[in-house]
BAVEXPA-534903 format. One record per residue (C-alpha): x negated, y, z; residue in one letter. Coordinates in steps of 0.25 Angstrom, whole numbers, padded with zeros to 4 digits, always signed. Layout:
# residues N
XYZA;...
END
This chain:
# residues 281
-0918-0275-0915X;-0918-0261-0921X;-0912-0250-0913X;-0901-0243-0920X;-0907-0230-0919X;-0919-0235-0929X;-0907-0233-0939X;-0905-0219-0935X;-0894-0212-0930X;-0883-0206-0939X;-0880-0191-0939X;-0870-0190-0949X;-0864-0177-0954X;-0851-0170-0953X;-0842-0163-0960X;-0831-0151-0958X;-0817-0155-0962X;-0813-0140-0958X;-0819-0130-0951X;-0810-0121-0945X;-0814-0109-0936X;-0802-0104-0928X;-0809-0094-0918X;-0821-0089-0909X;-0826-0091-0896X;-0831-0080-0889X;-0843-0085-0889X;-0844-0084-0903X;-0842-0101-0907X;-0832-0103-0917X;-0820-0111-0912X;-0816-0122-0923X;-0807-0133-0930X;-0815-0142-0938X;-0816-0157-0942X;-0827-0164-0942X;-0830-0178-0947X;-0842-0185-0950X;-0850-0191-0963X;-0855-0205-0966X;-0869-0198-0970X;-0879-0190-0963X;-0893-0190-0954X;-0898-0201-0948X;-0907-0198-0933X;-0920-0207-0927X;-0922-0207-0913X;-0934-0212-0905X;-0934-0211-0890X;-0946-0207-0884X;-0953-0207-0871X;-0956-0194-0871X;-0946-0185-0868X;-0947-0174-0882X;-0940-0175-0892X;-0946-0176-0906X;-0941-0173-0921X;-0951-0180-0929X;-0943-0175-0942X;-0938-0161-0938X;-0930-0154-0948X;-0937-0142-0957X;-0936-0129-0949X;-0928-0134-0937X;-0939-0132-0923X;-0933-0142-0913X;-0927-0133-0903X;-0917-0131-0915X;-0915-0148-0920X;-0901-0152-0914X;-0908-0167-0914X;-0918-0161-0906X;-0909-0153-0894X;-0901-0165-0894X;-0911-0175-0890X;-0915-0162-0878X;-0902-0161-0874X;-0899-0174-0871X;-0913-0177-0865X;-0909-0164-0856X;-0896-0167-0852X;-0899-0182-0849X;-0913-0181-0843X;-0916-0191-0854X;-0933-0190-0851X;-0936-0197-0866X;-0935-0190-0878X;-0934-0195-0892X;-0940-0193-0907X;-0928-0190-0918X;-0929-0191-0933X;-0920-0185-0942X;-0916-0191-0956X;-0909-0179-0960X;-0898-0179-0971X;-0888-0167-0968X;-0892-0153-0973X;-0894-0143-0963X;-0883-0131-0961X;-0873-0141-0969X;-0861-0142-0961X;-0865-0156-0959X;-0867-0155-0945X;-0882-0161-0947X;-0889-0155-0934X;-0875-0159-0926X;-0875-0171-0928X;-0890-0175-0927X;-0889-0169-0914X;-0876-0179-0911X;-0883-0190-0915X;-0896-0185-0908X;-0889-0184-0894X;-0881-0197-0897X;-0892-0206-0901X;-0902-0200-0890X;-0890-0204-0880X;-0890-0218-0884X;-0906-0221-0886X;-0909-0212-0873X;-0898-0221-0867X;-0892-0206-0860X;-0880-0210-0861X;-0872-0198-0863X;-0857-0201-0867X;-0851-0195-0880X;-0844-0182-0873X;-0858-0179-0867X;-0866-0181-0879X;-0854-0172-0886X;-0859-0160-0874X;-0873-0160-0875X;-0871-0162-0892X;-0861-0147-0890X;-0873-0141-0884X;-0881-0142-0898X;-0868-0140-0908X;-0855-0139-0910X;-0855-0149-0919X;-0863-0160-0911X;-0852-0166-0902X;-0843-0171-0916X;-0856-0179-0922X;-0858-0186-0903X;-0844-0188-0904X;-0844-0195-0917X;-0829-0194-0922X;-0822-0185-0934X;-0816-0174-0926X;-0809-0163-0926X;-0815-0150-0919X;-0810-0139-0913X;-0819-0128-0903X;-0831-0125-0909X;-0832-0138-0915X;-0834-0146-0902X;-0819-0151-0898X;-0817-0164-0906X;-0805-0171-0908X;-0807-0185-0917X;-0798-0186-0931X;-0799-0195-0940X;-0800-0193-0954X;-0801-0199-0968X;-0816-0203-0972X;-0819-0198-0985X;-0832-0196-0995X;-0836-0182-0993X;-0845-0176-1003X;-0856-0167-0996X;-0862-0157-1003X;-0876-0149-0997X;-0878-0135-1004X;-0891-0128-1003X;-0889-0119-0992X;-0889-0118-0977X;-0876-0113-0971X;-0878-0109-0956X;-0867-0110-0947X;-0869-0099-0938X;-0871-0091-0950X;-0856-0095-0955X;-0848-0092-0939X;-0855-0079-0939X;-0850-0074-0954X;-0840-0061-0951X;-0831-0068-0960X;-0829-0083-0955X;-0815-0086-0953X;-0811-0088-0938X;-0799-0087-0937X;-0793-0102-0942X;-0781-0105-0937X;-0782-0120-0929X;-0776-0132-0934X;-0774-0146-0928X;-0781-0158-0933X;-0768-0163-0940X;-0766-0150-0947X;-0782-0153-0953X;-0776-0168-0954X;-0767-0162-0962X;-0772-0150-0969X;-0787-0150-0969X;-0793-0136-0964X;-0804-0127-0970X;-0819-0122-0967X;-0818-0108-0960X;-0833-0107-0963X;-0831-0111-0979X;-0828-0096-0986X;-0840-0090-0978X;-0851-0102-0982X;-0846-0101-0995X;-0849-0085-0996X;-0863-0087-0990X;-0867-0099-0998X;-0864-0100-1011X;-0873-0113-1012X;-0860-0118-1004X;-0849-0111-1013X;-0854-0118-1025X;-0855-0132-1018X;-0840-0131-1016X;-0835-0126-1027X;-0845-0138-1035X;-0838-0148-1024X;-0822-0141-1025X;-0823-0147-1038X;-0822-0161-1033X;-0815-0161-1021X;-0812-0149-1011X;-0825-0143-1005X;-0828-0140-0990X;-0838-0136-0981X;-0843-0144-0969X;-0847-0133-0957X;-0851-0121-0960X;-0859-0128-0972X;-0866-0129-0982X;-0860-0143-0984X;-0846-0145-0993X;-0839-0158-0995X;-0827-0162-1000X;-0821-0176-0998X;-0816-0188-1006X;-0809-0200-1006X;-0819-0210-1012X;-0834-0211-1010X;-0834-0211-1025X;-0829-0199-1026X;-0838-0191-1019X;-0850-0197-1025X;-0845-0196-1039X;-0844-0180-1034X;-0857-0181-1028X;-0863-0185-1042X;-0857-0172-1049X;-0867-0164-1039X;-0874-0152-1044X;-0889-0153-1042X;-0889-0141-1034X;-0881-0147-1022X;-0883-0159-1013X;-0871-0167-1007X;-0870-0183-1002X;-0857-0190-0999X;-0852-0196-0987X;-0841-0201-0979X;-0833-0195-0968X;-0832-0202-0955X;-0823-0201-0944X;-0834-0208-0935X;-0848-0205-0935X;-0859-0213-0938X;-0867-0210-0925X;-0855-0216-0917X;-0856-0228-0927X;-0870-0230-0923X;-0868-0229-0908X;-0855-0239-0911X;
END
């Protein structure tokens, strides 16, 4: 019988509905509203377990050593927090742009930390996958837990919401945007007045990080005014992806058609329910 990790493990992306930056700690993290909620497209991992107790890449990505891979601190931090003496060999097929607001590294260490859970048989439960996965991002505890949530602190106190599941149009310009680069700008907004979730319900909300991306990229400024003319235009994260959403699958693949030769997008549809708990399921 096949194991099901031979099919890989799912590492989908995720999308900002609304970024809103309403304060500062003191110890410089930004504290947030935001929304996040997950795509039917994305990465896919391979593990191995080994006897051996290292843990090897055999397909690293271009320029990234592996104290820095998210895959490969994962697959450590679990070993070291469990005692687990075996290590494992990890292959990425790798779909999501890098400094794309896709939340690519995220959740590839999610799924690394869930997937080594299950095949190492360490047995973590969810809220203590969710620790250990804070301890490398912000974002990482959204793709362990695995629903569409609403955030609030720096991104780490999540609150599931259901939401609509429509086609979203993703577009990928040609540039990188780094994050810290964004919370560092003089000019950032700050200051946001908090919302609920029912007044996002309602309302929708904004990107805080949207007027400063804009000004440093003008790959980005151009993709949105290109994408505005279809439907309305946002950025996930701090970038470089925008989307905008539609009703019908037709719809955005018809708009998808329209696009310039200088830009790269793919189509996808929300999901309330990742596709690592799926699998797990």
């Amino acid at each position: 019988m096949r194991h099901q990790s031979d099919c890989g493990w799912p590492s989908p992306a995720k999308l900002n509905l609304m970024l809103h930056i309403v304060g500062r700690r003191a110890d410089g993290y930004h504290l947030l509203q935001t929304v996040f909620q997950f795509l039917d497209h994305g990465d896919r991992l391979y593990f191995k377990p080994r006897r051996e107790s290292d843990i090897y890449h055999s397909n690293p990505l271009p320029g990234v050593p592996a104290e820095c891979d998210l895959t490969v601190r994962a697959a450590h931090l679990l070993q070291k927090s469990t005692g687990y003496s075996q290590g494992a060999e990890i292959k990425i097929d790798k779909q999501l742009p890098m400094g794309g607001g896709l939340g690519g590294g995220s959740s590839n260490a999610a799924t690394t930390l869930v997937a080594l859970n299950k095949l190492w048989k360490t047995n973590l439960s969810t809220n203590e996958l969710a620790e250990l996965g804070l301890q490398l991002g912000a974002d990482v505890p959204v793709f362990i837990r695995g629903d569409a949530a609403w955030a609030e602190g720096i991104g780490e106190e999540l609150t599931p919401i259901q939401l609509p599941q429509p086609w979203f149009l993703v577009l990928i310009p040609a540039c990188h945007v780094s994050t810290a680069e964004v919370f560092c700008t003089q000019s950032l907004t700050r200051n946001t007045p908090r919302i609920t979730m029912r007044d996002f319900l309602a309302d929708g909300g904004h990107n805080d990080c949207l007027a400063v991306v804009q000004r440093q990229h003008p790959e980005i400024a151009a993709a949105l005014d290109w994408l505005s003319q279809y439907a309305e235009a946002k950025l996930t994260g701090t970038g470089a992806c925008i989307y905008a959403s539609f009703d019908r699958e037709d719809d955005a693949r018809e708009t998808l058609s329209r696009l310039p030769a200088t830009l790269k997008g793919f189509v996808a549809q929300g999901l309330n329910r990742s596709p690592l708990l799926k699998m797990l399921d």
